[in-house]
N, C-alpha and C positions, 0 to 999 in steps of 0.2 A: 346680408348687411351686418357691420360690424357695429357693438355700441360703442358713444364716447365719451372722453371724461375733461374735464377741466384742468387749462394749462395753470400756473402762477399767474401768468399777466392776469388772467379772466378771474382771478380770485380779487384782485385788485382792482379789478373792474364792480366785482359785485359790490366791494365795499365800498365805494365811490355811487353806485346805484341804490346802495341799502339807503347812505345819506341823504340823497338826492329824492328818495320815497317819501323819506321819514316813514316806511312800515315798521322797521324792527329796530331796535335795540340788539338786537344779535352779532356776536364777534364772528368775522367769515373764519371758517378755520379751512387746515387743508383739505382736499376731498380724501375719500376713500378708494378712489379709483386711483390706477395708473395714468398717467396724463400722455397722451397722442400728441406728436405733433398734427395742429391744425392744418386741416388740406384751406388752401388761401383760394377760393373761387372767388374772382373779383366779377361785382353788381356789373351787368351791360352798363353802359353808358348809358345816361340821364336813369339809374335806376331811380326807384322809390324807397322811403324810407319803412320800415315794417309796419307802422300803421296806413299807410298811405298802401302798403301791397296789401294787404292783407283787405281792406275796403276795396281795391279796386277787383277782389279775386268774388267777391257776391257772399260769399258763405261764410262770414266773420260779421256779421251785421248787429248781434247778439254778444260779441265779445268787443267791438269799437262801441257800442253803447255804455258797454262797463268798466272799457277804457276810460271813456268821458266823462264817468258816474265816476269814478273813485278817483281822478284828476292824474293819470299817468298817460295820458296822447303825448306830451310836451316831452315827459322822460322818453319814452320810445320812439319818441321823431329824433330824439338828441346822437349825438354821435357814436356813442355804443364801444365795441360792436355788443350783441343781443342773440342768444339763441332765444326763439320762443316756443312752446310747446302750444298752439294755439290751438282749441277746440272750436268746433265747427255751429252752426246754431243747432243744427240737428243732437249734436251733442251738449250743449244746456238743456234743449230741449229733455231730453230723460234726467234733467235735474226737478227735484219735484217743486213745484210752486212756491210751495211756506219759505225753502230752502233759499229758493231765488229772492221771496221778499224777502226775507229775514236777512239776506246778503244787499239789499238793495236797501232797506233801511238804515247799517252800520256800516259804512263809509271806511272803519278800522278794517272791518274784516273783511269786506271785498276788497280794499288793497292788498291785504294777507293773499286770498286766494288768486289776485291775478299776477301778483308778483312771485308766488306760489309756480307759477306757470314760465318762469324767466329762468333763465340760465349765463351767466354772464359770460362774454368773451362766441365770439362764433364759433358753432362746432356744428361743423358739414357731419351727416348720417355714416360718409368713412371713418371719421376719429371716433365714432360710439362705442364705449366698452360698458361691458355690463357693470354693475353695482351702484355703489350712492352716488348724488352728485348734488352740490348745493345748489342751492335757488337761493334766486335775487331776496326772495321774501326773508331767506337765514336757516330754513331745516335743508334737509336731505332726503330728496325725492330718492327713486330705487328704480335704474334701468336694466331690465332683461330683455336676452337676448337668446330665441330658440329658432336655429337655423336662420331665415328671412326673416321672421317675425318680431321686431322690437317692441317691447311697453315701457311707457312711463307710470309709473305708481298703478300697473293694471291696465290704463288706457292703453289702446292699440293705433301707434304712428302708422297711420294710413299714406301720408305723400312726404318725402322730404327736401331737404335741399332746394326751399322756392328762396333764392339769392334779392334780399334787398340793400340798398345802400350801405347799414348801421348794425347789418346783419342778417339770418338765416330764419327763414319759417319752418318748422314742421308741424304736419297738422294731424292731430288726434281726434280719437273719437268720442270721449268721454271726458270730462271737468276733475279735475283732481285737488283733492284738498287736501291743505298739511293737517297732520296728525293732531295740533295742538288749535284747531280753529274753535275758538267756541263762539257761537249765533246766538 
């Protein structure tokens, strides 16, 4: 599996997404990666949109809750498109409790960390190249790539390429947080 990186349109995507958060005040700048052309896998007909797949697949239960909680169901139903790096419950779950409240009491900083978790513009697990790549939230997450094996910021992409309407799931196994969160 190759890693990928972010076109121009998707930079403009994120900046359009940052507004639309209101999480950051951050200027999108270019990535640090080489930019793929996007492989275009188009949703089956009547797809779902990525909160709408991701509830329907059982194992995001934990991550549509936090959706809910931090008020971004409405941005990720919206037209996108959306890479999301979405963790699994099993993967909150090894977040430790205080963590979880401490993120469920500050409404700032669980936006930070789910948006944290976005990638603008769709990128199928073909276009992945390794190194930074912005997030919707405004830093720069870090994709490597040894042989098969891809992570985001350390979490390990377990399935990719689940095609929703507004965009693309992949699912990791561990919560990743920017660099500058403070709880």
């Amino acid at each position: 599996m190759r890693a990928r990186a972010l076109t121009l349109a998707a930079l403009t995507s994120a900046t359009l997404l940052i507004s639309a958060c209101g999480s950051s005040t951050k200027k999108a700048d270019a990535p640090t990666t080489t930019a793929a052309a996007p492989t275009t896998a188009a949703p089956a007909a009547g797809a779902k949109d990525i909160v709408d797949t991701a509830v329907a697949a059982g194992s995001f239960k934990t991550l549509a809750d936090l959706l809910t909680k931090a008020g971004l169901v409405e941005t990720l139903k919206g037209a996108g498109p959306f890479t999301v790096f979405a963790p699994t419950d099993d993967a909150f779950a090894k977040v430790d409790k205080a963590t979880l409240d401490k993120l469920g009491a500050n409404p700032a900083a669980l936006k930070q960390v789910l948006t944290y978790h976005v990638v603008a513009g769709k990128v199928m697990a073909a276009d992945v190249k390794a190194g930074k790549v912005k997030t919707v939230e405004g830093s720069e997450a870090t994709i490597a790539v040894d042989g098969t094996k891809v992570t985001i910021d350390k979490a390990n992409v377990t399935k990719t390429d689940i095609v929703a309407s507004n965009g693309v799931i992949h699912v990791i196994d561990a919560v990743i947080l920017p660099a500058d969160l403070k709880l």
